[in-house]
N, C-alpha and C positions, 0 to 999 in steps of 0.2 A: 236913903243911902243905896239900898237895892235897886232902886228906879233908877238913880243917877248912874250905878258900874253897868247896870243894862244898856241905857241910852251910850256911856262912853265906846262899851263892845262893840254895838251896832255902829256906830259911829266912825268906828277904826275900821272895819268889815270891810264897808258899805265905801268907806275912802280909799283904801287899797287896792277893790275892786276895779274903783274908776283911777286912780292911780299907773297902776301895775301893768295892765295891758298900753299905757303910752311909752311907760320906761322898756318893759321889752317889747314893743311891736314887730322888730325885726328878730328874734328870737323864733324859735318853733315849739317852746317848752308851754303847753297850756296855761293861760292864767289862771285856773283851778289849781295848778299844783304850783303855782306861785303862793298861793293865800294860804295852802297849806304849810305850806315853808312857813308862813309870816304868822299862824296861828302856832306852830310849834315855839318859833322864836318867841312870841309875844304870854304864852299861852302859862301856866302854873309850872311844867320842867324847864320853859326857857328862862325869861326877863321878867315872868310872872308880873306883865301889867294889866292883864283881862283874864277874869274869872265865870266859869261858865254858873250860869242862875236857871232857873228852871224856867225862865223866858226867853233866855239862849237857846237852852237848850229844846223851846218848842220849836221855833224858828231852825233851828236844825234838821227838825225833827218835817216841819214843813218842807226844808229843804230838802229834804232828802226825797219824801213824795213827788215834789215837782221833779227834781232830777230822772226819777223812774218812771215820770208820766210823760216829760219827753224823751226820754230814751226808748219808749214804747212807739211816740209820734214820729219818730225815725225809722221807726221797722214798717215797711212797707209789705206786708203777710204777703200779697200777693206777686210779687217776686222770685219767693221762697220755692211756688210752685214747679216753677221753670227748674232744666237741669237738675231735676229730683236726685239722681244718681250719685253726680257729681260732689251735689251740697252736704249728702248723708255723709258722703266716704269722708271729705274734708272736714266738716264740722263734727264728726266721730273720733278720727284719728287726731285730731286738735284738742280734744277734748279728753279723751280717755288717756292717752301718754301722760300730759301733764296732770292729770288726776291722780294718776300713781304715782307720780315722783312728789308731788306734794303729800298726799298720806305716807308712804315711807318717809320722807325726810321727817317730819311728825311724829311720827312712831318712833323712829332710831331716837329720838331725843326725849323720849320716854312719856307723851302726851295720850292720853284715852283714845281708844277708838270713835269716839264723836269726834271730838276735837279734830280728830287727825283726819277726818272723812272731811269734816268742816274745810279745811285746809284745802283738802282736793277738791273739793266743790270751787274754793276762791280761787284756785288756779286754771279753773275752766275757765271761768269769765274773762268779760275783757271790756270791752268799753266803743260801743256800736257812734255814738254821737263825735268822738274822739277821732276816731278812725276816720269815718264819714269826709269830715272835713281834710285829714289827710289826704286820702284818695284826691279827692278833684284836685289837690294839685300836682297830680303827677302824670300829666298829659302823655308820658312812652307811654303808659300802658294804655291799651284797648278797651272801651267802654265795657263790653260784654266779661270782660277778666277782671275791672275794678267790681263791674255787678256781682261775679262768683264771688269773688271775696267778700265782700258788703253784707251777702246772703248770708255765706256760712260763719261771720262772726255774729248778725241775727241769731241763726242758729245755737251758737254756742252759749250766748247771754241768756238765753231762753231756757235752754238745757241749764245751765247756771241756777238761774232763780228760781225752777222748778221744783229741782235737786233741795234748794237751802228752804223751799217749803216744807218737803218733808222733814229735812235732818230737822230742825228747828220745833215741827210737831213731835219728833220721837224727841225731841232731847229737853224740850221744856213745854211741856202738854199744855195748850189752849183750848180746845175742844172737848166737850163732854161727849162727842162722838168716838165711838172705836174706830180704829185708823184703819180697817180696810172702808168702813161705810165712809169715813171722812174721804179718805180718794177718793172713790166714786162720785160722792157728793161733790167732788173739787174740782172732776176736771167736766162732770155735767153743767156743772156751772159757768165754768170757761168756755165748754161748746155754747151753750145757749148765750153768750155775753160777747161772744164773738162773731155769732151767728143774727141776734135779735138785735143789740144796741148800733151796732153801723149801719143796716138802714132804718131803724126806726130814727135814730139823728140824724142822718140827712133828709131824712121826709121833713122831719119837724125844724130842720134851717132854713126849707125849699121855700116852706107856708110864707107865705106874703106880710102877714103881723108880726114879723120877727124882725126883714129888712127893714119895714117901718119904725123898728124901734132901735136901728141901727148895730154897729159891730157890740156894743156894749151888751145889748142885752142877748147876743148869740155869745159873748164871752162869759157873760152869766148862765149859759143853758150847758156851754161845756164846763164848767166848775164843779154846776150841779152832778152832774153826770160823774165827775170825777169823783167828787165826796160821796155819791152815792156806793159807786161799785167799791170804794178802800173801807166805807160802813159795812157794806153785804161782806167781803171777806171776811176783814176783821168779825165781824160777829162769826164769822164759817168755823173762823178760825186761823187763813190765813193770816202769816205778816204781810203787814202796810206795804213794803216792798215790794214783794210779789202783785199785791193788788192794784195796786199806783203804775204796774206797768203793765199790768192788762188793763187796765180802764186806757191808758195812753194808744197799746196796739188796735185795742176794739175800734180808738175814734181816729187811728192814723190814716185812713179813706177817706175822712171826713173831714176833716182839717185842713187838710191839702186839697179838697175838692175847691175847684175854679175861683167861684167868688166866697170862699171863706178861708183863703190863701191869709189874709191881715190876722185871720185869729192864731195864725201860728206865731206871729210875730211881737203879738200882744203878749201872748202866752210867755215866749219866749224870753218879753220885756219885764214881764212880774216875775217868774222863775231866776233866769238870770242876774237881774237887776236888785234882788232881795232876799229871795229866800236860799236859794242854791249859795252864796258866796259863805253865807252863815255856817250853812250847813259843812265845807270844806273845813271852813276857817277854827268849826268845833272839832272835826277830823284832825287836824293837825295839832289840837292844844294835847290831841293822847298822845301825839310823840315825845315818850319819857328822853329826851334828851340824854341824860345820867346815864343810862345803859351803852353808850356810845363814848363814857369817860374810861372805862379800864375794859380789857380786853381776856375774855372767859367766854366760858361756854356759850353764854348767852347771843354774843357776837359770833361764835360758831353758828349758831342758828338763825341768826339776820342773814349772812354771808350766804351760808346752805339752800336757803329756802329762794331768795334771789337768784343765785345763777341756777339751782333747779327751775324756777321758772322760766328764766329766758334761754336755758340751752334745751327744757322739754318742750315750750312753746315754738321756739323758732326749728327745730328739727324734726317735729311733727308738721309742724306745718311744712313745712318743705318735700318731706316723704309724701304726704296726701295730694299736695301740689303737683307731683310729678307723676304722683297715681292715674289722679286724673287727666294726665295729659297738658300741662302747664309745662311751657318753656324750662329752663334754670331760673333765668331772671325772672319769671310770674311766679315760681315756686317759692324763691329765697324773698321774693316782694312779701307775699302771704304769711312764709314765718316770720319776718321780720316784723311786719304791720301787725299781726298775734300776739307780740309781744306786750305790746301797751296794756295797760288796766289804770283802770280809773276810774270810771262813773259808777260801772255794776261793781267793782272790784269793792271801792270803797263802801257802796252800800251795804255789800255783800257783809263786809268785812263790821260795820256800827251797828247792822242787825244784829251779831252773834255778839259784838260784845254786851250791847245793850242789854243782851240777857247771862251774860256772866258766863260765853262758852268760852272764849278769848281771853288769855291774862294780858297783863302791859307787855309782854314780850314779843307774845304773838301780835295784839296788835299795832306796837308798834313797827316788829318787822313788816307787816302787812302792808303798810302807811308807807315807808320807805321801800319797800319792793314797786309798789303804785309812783311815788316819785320817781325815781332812779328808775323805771321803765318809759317812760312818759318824756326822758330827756331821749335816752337810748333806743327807743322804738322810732322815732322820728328820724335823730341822726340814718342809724342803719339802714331805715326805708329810703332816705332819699339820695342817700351815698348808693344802693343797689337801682333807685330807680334810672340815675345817672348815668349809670353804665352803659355801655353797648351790649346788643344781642348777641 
């Protein structure tokens, strides 16, 4: 009976997936927040016909790794280099505004000071893979000003999930290390994982016995690689999270190098194609629908924490934007396109509930802040990129 409601779930996933992006093609709303909708509707508060099992929920759980290993395969580190100045002042002031406005709105509504820091950590982030694809099509703007932007939301998803590795260590201890030795120990580990694994894999793609045994078994050499680095954290202590997308940044050199351009797409084809839809699709079954039938506090604080995000997100961004020397319209581009959350958002957002920092309130305002930005980040970005100088 078990095997058969898991086979149905995946089944419904896995058709929606391939569904969904034909019905809205001409739409700009991601088909990840499509399946989130349909895992809400479908899900135990909607029409309660898919139940999540603990084979969903691994699959989710996979999902959610890949989503962080390519969101790591998008960050191009060295990029990041270039316009150092530029990138700190914007991806600071992007980041620190909406940080506050999320822990206050948190607090005024009488949540712990974890919870409430939790909160501002999720209003850092934002969603680099999402963006990405936005940008390219918005031809007014100038390559080198899509690149500024591109950087400092790298920046900001980084700062994000760095942030949720600590709160996450202080607020439900995995390590038997004291936490100042565990920092230490954590970001030595990331120098040397960032420093040592991208050319040691590209030396060992380069070797000749690899091409021989064609893309499949360099698609097996990076997997390894991935489970290896989300094993070393996880034992460290890190969340899978955070580890799934360093292992992704460490090999995004590498991936992208010349002739192992197909492993990205491979990648891309399992992630996408399988584990990533689940993972949403289990995202959206936490949206308590019910909390959306009578109108109380509760809905005070969906409302609050939404337009706190997108009036701190799009008005620090726009202040930094023009810090740096960005037109109107590259400034209001930048807040505008800040506004979206969704890959790191969400992850951000099933890591903390996974461990009980998050009630259904919070997450499912979180869930719905990530929808309802995700339609309205796109709109506004391409209504400002439209405009005249």
């Amino acid at each position: 009976m078990i095997a058969d409601s898991t086979l149905f779930t995946l089944l419904i996933v896995l058709s929606l997936g391939l569904i969904i992006p034909e019905l809205f093609k001409k739409s700009r709303v991601p088909f990840l927040t499509l399946i989130i909708l349909a895992g809400a509707i479908t899900g135990p508060y909607g029409l309660n016909y898919v139940q999540v099992d603990s084979t969903i929920s691994f699959f989710g759980f996979l999902g959610m790794a890949f989503l962080m290993f390519m969101a790591g395969l998008e960050t191009d580190i060295t990029k990041i280099y270039k316009s150092k100045y530029k990138l700190s002042l914007m991806a600071s002031f992007n980041s620190i505004i909406p940080f506050i406005f999320g822990l206050a709105i948190t607090r005024f509504f009488g949540y712990s000071w974890d919870v409430s820091i939790l909160v501002g950590i999720i209003f850092i982030s934002s969603s680099v893979a999402v963006i990405t694809s936005f940008l390219k099509d918005y031809k007014s703007i100038s390559k080198d000003v899509s690149q500024l932007i591109l950087s400092a939301v790298m920046i900001i998803d980084i700062i994000s999930l760095v942030a949720l590795g600590f709160i996450l260590q202080t607020a439900s201890k995995i390590t038997v290390l004291p936490l100042p030795v565990y920092l230490v120990v954590l970001l030595l580990s990331i120098f040397v994982l960032l420093r040592v694994v991208p050319p040691m894999t590209k030396n060992i793609i380069k070797k000749r016995f690899l091409y021989d045994y064609g893309h499949e078994a360099r698609l097996r050499f990076i997997i390894i690689i991935l489970v290896g680095v989300v094993a070393y954290f996880s034992f460290l202590g890190a969340h899978p999270i955070l580890a799934s997308f360093l292992a992704g940044l460490s090999l995004s050199g590498v991936v992208i190098y010349e002739k192992s351009e197909i492993l990205k797409y491979k990648l891309n084809a399992i992630g996408y194609g399988l584990f990533i839809p689940v993972f949403f699709f289990v995202v959206g079954m936490d949206i308590n629908i019910s909390l959306l039938k009578e109108f109380d506090v509760r809905n005070v604080l969906m409302i609050s924490l939404v337009l706190g995000l997108i009036l701190s997100k799009f008005f620090s961004g726009y202040i930094a934007g023009k810090m740096v020397g960005l037109s109107k319209k590259e400034a209001s581009l930048f807040g505008s396109i800040s506004i979206t959350q969704l890959t790191t958002t969400l992850a951000v957002t099933y890591a903390a509930s996974s461990v009980g920092l998050l009630d259904s309130t919070l997450t499912t305002s979180i869930i719905l802040l990530a929808v309802i930005t995700t339609i309205i980040g796109p709109v506004l970005s391409s209504y400002i990129s439209s405009k005249s100088v």
